[in-house]
N, C-alpha and C positions, 0 to 999 in steps of 0.2 A: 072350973073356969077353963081346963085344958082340952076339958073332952073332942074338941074340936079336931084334935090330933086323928083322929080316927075316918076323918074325912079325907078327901083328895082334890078339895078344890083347890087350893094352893099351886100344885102338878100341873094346873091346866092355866093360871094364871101368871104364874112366875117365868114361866119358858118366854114368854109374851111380852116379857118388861114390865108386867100391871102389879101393883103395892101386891103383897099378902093379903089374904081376906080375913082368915083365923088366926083364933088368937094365940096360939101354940106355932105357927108362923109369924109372925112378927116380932114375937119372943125371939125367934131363930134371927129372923132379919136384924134385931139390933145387938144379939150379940156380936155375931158378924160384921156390921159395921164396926163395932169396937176392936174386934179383931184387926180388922183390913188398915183401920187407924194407926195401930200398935205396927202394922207391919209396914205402913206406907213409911216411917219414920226411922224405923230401924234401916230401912232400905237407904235413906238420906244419910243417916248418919254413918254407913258404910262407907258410902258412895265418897261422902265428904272426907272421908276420911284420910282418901287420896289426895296427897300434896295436890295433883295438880286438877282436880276439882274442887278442894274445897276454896272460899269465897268472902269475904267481909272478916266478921269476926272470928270465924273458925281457923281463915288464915292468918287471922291477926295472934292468936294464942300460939302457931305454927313458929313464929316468927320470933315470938317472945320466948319459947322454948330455945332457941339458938342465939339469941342474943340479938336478932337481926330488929333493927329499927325501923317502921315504916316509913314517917315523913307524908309528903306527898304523893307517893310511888301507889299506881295503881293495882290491880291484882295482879297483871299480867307482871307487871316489873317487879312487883315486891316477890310475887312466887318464884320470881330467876334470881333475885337476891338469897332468897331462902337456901336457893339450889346451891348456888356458889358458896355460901357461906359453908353446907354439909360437905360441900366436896372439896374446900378449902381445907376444913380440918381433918380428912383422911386423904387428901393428896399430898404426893411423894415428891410430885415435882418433874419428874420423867416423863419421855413422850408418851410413853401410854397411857399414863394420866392424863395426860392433856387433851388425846386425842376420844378416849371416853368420854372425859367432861362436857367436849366440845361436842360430841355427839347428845349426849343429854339435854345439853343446853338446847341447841338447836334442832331435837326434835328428829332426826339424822339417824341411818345406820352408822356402827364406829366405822364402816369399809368406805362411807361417804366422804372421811374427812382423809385428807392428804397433808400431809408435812413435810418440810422442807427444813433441814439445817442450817441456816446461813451463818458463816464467816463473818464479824465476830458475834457471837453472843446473840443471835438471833432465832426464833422462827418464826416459821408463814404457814399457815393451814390455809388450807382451799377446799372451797364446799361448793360446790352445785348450786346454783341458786332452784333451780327446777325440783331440788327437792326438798324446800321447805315450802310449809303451809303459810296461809295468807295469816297466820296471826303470829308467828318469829320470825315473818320480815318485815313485818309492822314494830318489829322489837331487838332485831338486829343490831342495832346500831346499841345501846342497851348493852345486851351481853355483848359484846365486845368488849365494851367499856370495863365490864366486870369480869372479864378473863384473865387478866393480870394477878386478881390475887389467887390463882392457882398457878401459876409458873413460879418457878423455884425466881430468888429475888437478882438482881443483876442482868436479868435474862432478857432481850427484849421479842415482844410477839408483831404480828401484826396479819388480819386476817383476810381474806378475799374470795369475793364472788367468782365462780367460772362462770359464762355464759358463752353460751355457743348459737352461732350465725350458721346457716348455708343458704345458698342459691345457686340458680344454674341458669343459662342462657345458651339459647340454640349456636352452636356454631357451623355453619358453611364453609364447605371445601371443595374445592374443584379442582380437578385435574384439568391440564392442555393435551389433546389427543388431536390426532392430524388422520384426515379422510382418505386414502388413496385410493382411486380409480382406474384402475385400466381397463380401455377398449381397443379392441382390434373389429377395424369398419375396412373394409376395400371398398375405394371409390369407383365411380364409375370411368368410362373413359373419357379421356378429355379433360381439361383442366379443371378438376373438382375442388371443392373445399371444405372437410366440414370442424364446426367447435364445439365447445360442449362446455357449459360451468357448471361446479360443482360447489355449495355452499359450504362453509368451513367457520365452527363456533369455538374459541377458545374460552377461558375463563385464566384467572389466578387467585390461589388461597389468601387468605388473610385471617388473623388471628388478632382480636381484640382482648388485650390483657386491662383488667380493672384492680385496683389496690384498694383497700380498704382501712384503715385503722380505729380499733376501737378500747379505748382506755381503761382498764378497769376505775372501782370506788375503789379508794384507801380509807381503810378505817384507822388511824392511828391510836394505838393501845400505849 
């Protein structure tokens, strides 16, 4: 039934896209497919395996592992619940925790996030808004809300967008310069007369100052 093996039409149809012809080829071909099967899957469940790809049920077991309750909360928000909850229970409470966290959460190099101390019992991180992606500023607001239970308790946070503006506008400046002219004319004899004008442009500078102000979002934590 194999003898077929001893041929080469296979070689000239397969490069081609066209089925197997022999039967010792198609024997190969369906192993193969059961292979590519075995492997497209093993590939998933890697893949999934990453907190922040896996998706429905795979995250829902993630979750159940930590204790963390879903609710309503979609993937996006239940996967930052997850997060917080793991970095809740190995945070120290110190600004470098915080400012890890914050980097995780938001997606963020830690040299992204900035802190600030404030008098009393405060801080304020600042983050670039330019450099998150369009799917944790859709969810911003979110972790925020959930950054509290990684500061040490009594402590209060609160965090903020930078955004940055420029513009520019031509400005004119003139200087006032003055023409002077000297002639030396000898008239002829007899009562002569001669004049001469000379046109003369000033200007003066001016400088238009414009103010601006622009409010950050407070997120209160």
């Amino acid at each position: 039934m194999l003898t077929s093996a001893y041929t080469r039409e296979d070689l000239i149809h397969i490069p081609r896209g066209q089925p197997p012809k022999t039967n010792i080829g198609r024997l190969h071909s369906v192993l193969g497919w059961g292979f590519d099967i075995v492997k497209e899957n093993a590939e998933r469940v890697k893949l999934w395996d990453d907190l922040d790809q896996a998706q429905g049920k795979v995250l829902d077991r993630y979750g159940n592992n930590y204790g963390v309750i879903r609710g309503t909360a979609s993937d996006s928000i239940y996967r930052i619940m997850i997060k917080v909850k793991i970095i809740s229970m190995l945070s120290a409470g110190n600004l470098d925790t915080i400012i890890n966290a914050a980097a995780v959460l938001f997606n963020v190099a830690p040299e992204d996030v900035d802190i600030d101390e404030v008098f009393p019992a405060k801080i304020y991180l600042y983050i670039d808004e330019d450099k998150l992606d369009a799917e944790h500023k859709a969810v911003a607001d979110s972790i925020a809300a959930l950054m509290h239970r990684i500061k040490a308790a009594g402590v209060g946070m609160r965090i903020f967008y930078r955004t940055y503006h420029s513009a520019s506008a031509p400005i004119y400046v003139g200087r006032v310069f003055c023409k002077y002219v000297k002639m030396t004319v000898q008239p002829y004899k007899g009562n002569s007369h001669f004049a001469a004008a000379v046109p003369m442009q000033c200007a003066a500078g001016s400088l238009v100052y414009v103010e601006r102000t622009y409010l950050p979002k407070e997120v209160k934590t």
